[in-house]
N, C-alpha and C positions, 0 to 999 in steps of 0.2 A: 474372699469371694464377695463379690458386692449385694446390698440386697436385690433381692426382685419386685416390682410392684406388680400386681394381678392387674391385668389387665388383657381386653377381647384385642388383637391385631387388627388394623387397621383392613387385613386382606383376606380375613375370618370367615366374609360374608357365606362361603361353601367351604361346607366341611366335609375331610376327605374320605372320599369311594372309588372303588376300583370298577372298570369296565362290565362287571356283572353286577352291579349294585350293591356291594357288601361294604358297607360301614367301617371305615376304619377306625377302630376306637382303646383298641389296645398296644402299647410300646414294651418292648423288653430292650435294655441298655446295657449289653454289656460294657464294664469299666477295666478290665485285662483279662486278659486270655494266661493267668500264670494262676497257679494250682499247686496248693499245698499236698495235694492227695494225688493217685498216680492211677485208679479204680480200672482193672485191667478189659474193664468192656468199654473205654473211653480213650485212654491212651497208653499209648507204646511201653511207655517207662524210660524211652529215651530221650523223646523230644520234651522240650522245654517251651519259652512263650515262642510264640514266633510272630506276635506283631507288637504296637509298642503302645502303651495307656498315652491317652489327650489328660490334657489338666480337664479337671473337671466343670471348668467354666464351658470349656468349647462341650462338654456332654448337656451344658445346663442351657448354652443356646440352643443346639438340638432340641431340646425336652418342649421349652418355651415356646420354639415355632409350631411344634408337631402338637402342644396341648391346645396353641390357638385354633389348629385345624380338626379338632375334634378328638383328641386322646381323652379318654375317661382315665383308661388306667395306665401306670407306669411301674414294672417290675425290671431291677437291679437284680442284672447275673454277670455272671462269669465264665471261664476260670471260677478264681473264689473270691468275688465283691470284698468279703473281710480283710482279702491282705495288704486292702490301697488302703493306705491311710488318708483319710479327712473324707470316707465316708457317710459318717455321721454328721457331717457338716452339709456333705450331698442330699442329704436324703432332707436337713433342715432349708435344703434353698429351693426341694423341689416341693416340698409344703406349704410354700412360700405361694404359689403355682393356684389357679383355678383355670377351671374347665371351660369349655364355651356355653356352661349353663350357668358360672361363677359360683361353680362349687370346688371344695375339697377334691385334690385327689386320691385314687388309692392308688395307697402305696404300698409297695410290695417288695422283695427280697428272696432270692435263690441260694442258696447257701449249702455248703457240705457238714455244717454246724462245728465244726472243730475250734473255732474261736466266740461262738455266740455265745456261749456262757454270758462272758463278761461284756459280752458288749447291747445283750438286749435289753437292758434299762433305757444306757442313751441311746440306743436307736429309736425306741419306745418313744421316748420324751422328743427328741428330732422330728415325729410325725409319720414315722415307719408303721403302716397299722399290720399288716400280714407277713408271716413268715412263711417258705416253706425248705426243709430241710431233706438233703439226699441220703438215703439209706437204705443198702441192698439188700443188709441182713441182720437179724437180732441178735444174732449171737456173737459173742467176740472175738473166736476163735477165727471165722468165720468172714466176716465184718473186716479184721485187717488182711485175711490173702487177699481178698477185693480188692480194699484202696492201698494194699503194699505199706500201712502207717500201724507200727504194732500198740500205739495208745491212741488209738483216736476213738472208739468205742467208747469209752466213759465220757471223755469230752462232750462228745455230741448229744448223747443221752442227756448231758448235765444243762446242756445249749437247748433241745427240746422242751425240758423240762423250766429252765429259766424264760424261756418264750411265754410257756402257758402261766408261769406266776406273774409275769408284768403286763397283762393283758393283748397279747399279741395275738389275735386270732382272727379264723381259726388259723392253728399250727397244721399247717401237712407236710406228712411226710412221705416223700417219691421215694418207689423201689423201683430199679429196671431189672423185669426179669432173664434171665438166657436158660434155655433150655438145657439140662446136662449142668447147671452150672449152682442157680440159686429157687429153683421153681420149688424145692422140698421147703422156702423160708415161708409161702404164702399165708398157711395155715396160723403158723407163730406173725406174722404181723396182723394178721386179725384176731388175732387174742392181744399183739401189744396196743391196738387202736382205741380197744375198749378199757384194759389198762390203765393205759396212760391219756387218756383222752383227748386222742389228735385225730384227724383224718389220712388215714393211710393211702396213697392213690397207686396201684401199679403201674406200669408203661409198660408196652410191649417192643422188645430193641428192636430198634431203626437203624438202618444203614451210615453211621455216621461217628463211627469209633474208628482211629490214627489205625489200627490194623488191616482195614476193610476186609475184618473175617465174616461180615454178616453173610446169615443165609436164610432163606425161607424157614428152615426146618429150627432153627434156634431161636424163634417166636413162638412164646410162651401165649394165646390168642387170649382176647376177651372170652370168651364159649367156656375155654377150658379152666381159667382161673375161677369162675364163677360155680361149675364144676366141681371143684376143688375147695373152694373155702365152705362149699355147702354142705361137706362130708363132716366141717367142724360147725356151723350154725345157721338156715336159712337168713336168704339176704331179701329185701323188697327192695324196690329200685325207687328212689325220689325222682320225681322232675327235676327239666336242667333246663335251661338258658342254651337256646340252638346255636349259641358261639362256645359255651365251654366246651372246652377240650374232653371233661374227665363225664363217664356215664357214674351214675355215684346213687350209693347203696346202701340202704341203713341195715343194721342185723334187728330180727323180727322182735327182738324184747326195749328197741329203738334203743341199744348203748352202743355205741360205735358205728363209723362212717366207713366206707369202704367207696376210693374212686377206682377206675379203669380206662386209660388213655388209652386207644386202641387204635393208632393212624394208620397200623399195614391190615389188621384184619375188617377194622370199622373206620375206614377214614372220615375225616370232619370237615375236610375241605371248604365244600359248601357254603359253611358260615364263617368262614375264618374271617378274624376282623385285626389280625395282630399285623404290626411289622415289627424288624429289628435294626438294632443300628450296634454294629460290631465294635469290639474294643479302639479301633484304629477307624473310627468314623467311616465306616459304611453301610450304608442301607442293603439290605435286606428282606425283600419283600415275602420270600418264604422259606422255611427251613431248608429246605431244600433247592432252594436256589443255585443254579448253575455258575450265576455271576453276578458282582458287587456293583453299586451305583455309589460315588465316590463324593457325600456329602463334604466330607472335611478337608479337600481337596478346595472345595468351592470355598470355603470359609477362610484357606489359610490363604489365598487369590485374595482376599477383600471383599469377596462380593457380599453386596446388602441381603434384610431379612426377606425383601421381593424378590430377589432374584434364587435365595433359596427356597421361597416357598413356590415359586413357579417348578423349580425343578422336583422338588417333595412330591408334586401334585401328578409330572411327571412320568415319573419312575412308581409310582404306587395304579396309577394310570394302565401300567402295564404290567403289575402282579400276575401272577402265575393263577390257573383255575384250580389247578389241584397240582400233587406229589404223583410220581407214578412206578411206587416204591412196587420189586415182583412185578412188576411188568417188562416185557422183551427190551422196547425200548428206554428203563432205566438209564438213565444216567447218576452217578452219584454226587453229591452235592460239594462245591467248589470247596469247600471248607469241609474240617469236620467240629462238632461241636462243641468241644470247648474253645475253639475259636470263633464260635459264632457269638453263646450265650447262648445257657439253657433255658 
């Protein structure tokens, strides 16, 4: 991969906003849609990838036109990021990268931790600054009927753990709840957060698991988890940044973080400032997007970085105002999520 030189785009002068004024400033890239873990509130256990990774040159054109337009930040998901090889290369060419203020970006990582162990030094040294790691439950038993992998519990532990010693932070770690299923784990991840010293953040499940078993009643809500972890230790709430996702919590003797992504009972809509651009290059303007805008399509045509950034401008031009997850007219999203990028 060749180097990058930072530098502003010649077409920069407006950076990109959608029809309601919201700031475009956050990118998630997924780099394949193929999954070492099988986590049965995600997928079937029978399908496999279903679309096919770009070399990572054509994700790093992507990165480069969409930071000249105003990305601050850029997070690497999947599927599981760790199992393309010369990721660590990726992540050293997107560091390479300044903002339209010519700064550093952040950089970020999604991962199910099952190979991080050994890989957070050089991703560390690559320019990687934040992790965060998928975990539904603390316990091990527990831990593999989820992702169907019956050693993957210690890995990942050992993957957290090797995060917080090479300075990666903060570490968080996502649990998604389902009612009937992992909501007894709550309590034990607010004892592992002070533990182990990471930010725990819940989600409450969305419509977007290869089953489409969701249902209103299998949302675990912000109200009640809050509820719940208070039976083991009051929580006070920090200030947030009206684009983060997670409402976020410190316990009252200030040792441990507690977040709460809560899109079906407290949606964030509002501020949303992310897009996505899926394994198999396309744009994504919200999770729930009903249909794809076929960046790499354009690129593999020849067309220049003006004629991609006029269509970026676009397609982001006509973002969606909100999800309208539980409501009549739901529709559910073209994709499910590990085809999109968590």
């Amino acid at each position: 991969m060749s180097a990058v030189i930072p530098s502003k785009c010649w077409l920069n002068t407006v950076l990109l906003s959608d029809k309601f004024g919201r700031p475009i400033t956050d990118l998630r890239i997924s780099i394949t849609d193929r999954c070492n873990y099988k986590c049965i509130y995600c997928r079937t256990g029978n399908e496999g990838a279903l679309y096919g990774d770009l070399p990572f040159a054509d994700y790093l054109r992507m990165a480069r036109l969409l930071v000249g337009l105003g990305i601050r930040k850029v997070r690497i998901t999947g599927g599981e990021p760790l199992l393309r090889k010369g990721v660590v290369d990726f992540v050293g060419e997107l560091a390479k990268l300044r903002n339209s203020d010519g700064e550093l970006l952040d950089i970020a990582i999604t991962t199910n931790g099952h190979l991080l162990a050994e890989m957070a030094q050089p991703l560390k040294d690559a320019g990687l600054r934040r992790v965060t790691v998928s975990m539904d439950a603390v316990d091990p038993d527990r831990f593999a009927r989820i992702t169907r992998v019956s050693n993957g519990f210690d890995n990942v532990l050992a993957g957290i753990r090797a995060s917080r010693r090479v300075g990666l932070w903060p570490v968080k770690v996502n649990c998604v709840l389902m009612r009937g299923f992992n909501e007894d784990q709550i309590i034990p991840f607010g004892m592992f957060a002070r533990e182990e010293g990471v930010i725990v953040r819940f989600i409450e499940f969305m419509p977007l698991e290869e089953d489409r078993v969701w249902a209103p009643e299998t949302v675990v809500t912000l109200d009640e988890i809050l509820l719940r972890i208070s039976e083991y230790r009051p929580l006070v709430e920090i200030p947030h940044e009206r684009s983060e996702t997670a409402r976020r919590y410190r316990f009252d003797d200030g040792i441990g973080e507690i977040g709460i992504i809560a899109p079906v009972s407290h949606p964030f809509c509002g501020h949303c400032s992310r897009i996505r651009i899926t394994s198999d290059g396309k744009i994504r303007t919200c999770l729930f997007s009903v249909w794809d805008h076929d960046l790499h399509e354009l690129m593999r045509r020849g067309a220049s970085d003006g004629e991609l950034i006029e269509f970026i401008r676009g397609v982001v031009a006509r973002k969606e105002e909100r999800h309208h997850i539980g409501e009549p007219d739901f529709v559910p999203a073209s994709r499910t999520m590990v085809h999109i990028g968590g």
